[in-house]
C-alpha positions in Angstrom: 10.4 -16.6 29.0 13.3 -19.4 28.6 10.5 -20.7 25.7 10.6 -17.2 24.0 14.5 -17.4 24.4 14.5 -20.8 23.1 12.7 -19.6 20.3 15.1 -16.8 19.4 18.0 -19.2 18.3 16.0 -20.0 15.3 16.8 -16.4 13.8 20.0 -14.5 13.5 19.3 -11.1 15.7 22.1 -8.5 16.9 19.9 -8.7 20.2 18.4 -11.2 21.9 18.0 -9.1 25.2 15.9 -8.0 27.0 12.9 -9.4 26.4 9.6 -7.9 27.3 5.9 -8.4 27.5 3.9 -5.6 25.0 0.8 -7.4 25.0 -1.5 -10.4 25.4 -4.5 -11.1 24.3 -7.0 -14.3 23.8 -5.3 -14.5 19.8 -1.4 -13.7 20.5 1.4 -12.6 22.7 3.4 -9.8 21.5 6.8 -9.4 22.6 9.9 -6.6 21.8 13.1 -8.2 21.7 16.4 -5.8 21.7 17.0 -2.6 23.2 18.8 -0.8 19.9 18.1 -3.2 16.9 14.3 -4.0 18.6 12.4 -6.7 16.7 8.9 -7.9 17.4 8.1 -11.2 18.3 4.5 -12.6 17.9 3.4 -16.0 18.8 -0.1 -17.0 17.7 -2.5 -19.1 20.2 -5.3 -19.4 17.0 -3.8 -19.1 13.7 -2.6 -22.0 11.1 0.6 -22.0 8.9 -1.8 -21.8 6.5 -2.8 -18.3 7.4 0.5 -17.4 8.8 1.7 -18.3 5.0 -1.3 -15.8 3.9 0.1 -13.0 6.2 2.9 -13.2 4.9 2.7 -13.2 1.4 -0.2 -10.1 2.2 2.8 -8.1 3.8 5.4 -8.9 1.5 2.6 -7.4 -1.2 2.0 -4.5 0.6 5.4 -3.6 1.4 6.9 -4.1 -2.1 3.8 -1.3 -3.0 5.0 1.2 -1.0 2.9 0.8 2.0 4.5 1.1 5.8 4.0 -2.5 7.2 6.6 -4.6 8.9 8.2 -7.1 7.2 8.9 -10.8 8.7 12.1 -11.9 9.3 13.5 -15.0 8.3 14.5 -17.8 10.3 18.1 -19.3 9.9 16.6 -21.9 8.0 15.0 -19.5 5.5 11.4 -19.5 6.8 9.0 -16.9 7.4 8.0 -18.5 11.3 8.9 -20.6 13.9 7.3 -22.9 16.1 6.7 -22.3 19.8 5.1 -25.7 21.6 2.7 -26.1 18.6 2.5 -22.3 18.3 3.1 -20.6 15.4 5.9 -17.4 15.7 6.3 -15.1 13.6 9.8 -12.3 13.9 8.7 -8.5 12.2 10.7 -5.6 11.9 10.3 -2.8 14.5 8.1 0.2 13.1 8.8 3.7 14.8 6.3 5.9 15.5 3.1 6.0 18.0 0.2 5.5 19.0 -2.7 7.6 19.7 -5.1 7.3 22.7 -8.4 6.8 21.5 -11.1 6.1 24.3 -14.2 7.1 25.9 -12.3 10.2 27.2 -10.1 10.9 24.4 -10.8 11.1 20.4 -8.4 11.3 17.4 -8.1 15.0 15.8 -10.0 15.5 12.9 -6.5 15.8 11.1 -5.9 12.1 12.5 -8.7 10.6 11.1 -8.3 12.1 7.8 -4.9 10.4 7.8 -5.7 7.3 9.2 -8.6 7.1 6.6 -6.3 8.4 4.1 -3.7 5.5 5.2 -6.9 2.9 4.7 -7.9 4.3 1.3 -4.1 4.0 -0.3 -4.5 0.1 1.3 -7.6 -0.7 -0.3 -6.1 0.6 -3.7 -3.6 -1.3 -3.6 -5.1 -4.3 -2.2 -7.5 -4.9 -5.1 -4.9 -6.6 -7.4 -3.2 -8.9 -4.1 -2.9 -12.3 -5.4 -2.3 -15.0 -3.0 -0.5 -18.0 -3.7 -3.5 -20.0 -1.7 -6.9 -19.0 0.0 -6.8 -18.2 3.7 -9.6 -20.2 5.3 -10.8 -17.0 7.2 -13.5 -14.7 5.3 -15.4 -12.0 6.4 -18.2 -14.7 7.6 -16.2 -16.7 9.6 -17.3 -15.3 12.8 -20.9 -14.7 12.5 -21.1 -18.4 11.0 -19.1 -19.6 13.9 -22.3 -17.8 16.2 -24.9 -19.9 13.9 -23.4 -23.0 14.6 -24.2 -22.7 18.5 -27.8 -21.1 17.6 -29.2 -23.4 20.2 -26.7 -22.5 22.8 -27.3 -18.9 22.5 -30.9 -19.1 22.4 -30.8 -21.4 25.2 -28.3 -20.0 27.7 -28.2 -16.1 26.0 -30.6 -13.3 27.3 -31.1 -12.1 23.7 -29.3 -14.7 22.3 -32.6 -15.4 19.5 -32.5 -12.1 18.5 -29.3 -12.0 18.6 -28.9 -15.6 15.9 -31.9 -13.9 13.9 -29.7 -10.6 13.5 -26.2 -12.4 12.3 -28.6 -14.6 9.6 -30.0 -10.8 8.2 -26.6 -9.3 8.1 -25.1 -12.4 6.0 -28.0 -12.3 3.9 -27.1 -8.8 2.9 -23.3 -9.5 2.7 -24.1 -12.5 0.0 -26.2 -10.6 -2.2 -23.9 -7.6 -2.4 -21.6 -7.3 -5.8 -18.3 -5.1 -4.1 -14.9 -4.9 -5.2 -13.0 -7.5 -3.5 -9.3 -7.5 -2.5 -7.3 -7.8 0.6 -8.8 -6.3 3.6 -6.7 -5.8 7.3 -10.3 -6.4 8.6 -8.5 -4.9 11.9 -7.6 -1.6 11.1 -8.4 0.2 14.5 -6.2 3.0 16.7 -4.4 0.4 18.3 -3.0 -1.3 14.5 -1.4 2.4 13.4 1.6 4.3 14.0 2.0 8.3 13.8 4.8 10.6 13.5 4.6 13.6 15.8 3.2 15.5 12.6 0.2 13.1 12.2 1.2 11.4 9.7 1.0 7.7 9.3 4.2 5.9 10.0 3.2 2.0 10.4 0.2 -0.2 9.6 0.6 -3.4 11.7 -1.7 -6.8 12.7 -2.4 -8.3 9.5 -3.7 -11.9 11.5 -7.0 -11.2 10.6 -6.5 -10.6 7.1 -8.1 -12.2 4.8 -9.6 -11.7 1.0 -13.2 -9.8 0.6 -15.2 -7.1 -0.2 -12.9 -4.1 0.4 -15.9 -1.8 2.5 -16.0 -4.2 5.1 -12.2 -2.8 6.2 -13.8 1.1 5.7 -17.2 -0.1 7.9 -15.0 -1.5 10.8 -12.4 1.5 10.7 -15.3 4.2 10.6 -16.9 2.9 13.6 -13.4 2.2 15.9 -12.0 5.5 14.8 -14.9 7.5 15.6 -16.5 5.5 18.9 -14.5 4.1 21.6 -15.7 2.0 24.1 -17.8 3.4 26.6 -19.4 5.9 24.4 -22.8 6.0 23.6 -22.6 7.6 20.0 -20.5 7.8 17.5 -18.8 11.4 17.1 -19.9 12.4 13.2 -17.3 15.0 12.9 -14.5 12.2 13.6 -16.8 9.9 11.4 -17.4 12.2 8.4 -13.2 13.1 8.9 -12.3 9.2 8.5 -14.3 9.3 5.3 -13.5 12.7 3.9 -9.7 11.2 4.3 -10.4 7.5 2.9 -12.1 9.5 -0.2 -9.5 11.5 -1.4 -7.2 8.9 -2.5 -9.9 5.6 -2.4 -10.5 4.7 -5.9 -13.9 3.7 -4.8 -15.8 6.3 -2.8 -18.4 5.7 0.0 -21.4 8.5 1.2 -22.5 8.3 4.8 -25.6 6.4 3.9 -27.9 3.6 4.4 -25.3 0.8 3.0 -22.2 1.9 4.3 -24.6 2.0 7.6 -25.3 -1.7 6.6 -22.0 -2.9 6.1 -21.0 -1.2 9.4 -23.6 -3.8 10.9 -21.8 -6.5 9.7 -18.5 -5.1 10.6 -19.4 -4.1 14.4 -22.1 -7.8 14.7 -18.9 -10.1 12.8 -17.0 -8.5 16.2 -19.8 -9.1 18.8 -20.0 -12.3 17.3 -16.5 -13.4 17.9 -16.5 -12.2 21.9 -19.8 -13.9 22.8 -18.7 -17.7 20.6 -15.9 -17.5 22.9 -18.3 -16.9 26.0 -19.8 -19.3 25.1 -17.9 -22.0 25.0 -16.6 -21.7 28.4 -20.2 -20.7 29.9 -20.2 -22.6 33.4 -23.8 -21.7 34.5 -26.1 -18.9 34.7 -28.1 -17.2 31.9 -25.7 -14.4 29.7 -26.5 -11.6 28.4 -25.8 -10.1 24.9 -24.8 -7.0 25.9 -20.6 -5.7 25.0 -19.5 -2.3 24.0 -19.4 -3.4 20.3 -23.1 -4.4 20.6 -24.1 -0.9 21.6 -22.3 0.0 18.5 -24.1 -2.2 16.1 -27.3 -0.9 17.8 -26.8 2.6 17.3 -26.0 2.2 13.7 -29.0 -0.2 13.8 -31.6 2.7 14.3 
């Protein structure tokens, strides 16, 4: 904690107290800062300046369209981060609203879903002219190419792994031949990433680390599946499903059926997930064989039918 305090000089705050925890995961840790002019703090374990510099210029977009994101602060030196031990950190404005439990014993309202598939489909509008001043290294391969590298190790050390290796070549191979409209995409726009007023209506869209430029359905394949089939579940709930869509089409310039290609996009989605949990198994496997087996795999399996 005297770090993150450390770190707080470099900005001009009304609050630099108290400081607390909101979450950590393998890619950041998320902090509120203040009491009554709250701020959020995030401070990056994976992600270059270069993509930080992305995020930014992605927000800034979105925000001067309308959109709810949060905006980054600036540091006193006019930046939009911070460093943190070789860390990147990055100050954003605090969003009000909530969220809503979604989990294998809770689902969103159908009225939910239509808004937060409404919420995606404004995004994706807008998102189709975004201009970035650089490319972001990240695309919407960049995971299951990460899994091909260590073919051998899952093969080798992965119950399933080959089938596994065979499956993330297939689901590329479809990717590259598709012609989709391309813009930004959240590629993370799950329950967890968007706020609601106590009318159900979307208040916030936050996490834009794993933004990057590509084919706009990828962000509708992810979000149908997390909105609609939590962890733990064995199916996906279709009337949450076809909600999410109804909502996303009646503002989405483009328009998606429940059909066999939005079913194989949604294999890319839920596999470019799987992909990222197991290459990080992996490379701190001590012994024993593995198995590829996770909640999102069950996922890409059932839409894999």
């Amino acid at each position: 904690m005297e770090d993150v305090q450390k770190l707080l000089t470099d900005y001009e705050l009304v609050e630099t107290r108290p400081v607390c925890l909101l979450r950590e995961s393998s890619d950041n840790e998320v902090f509120v800062v203040g009491e009554k002019d709250k701020k959020i703090l995030r401070i990056s374990k994976r992600l270059p300046i270069e993509d930080i510099k992305f995020e930014y210029e992605a927000i800034e977009y979105l925000f001067k369209q309308g959109l709810p994101v949060p905006r980054l602060a600036r540091t006193k030196s006019d930046s939009f981060y911070t460093l943190s031990n070789g860390a990147v950190a990055v100050m954003f404005d605090f969003l009000n609203g909530q969220h809503i439990q979604v989990d294998k014993n809770h689902l969103p309202t159908t009225t939910q879903a239509f808004n937060a598939g409404k919420g995606l489909g404004l995004l994706s509008n807008k998102a189709i002219d975004f201009a970035p001043s650089a490319p972001r290294k990240r695309n919407i391969f960049s995971e299951l190419e990460r899994a091909l590298t260590l073919s051998d190790v899952f093969i080798k050390d992965f119950e399933g792994g080959e089938k596994f290796i065979n499956e993330v070549g297939a689901v590329i191979d479809f990717a590259k031949s598709q012609k989709e409209t391309t813009g930004l995409i959240h590629n993370d726009y799950r329950p967890s990433n968007v706020f609601f007023n106590d009318n159900d209506e979307i208040t916030g869209i936050i996490d834009f680390d794993w933004s990057c430029v590509g084919p706009i359905v990828k962000d509708l394949a992810l979000a149908v599946v997390e909105w609609s089939f939590p962890d733990g579940q064995t199916e996906a709930n279709f009337t949450i499903f076809d909600a999410f869509l109804d909502g996303y089409n009646s503002v989405a310039d483009t328009k998606w059926k429940k059909d066999k290609k939005l079913y194989l996009w949604i294999k890319l989605a839920t596999l470019s997930d799987v992909a990222t949990y197991f290459c990080d198994l992996a490379n701190t496997l001590d012994s024993g064989k593995q198995t590829i087996k996770s909640y999102m795999y069950q996922k890409y399996l059932f839409f894999n039918r």
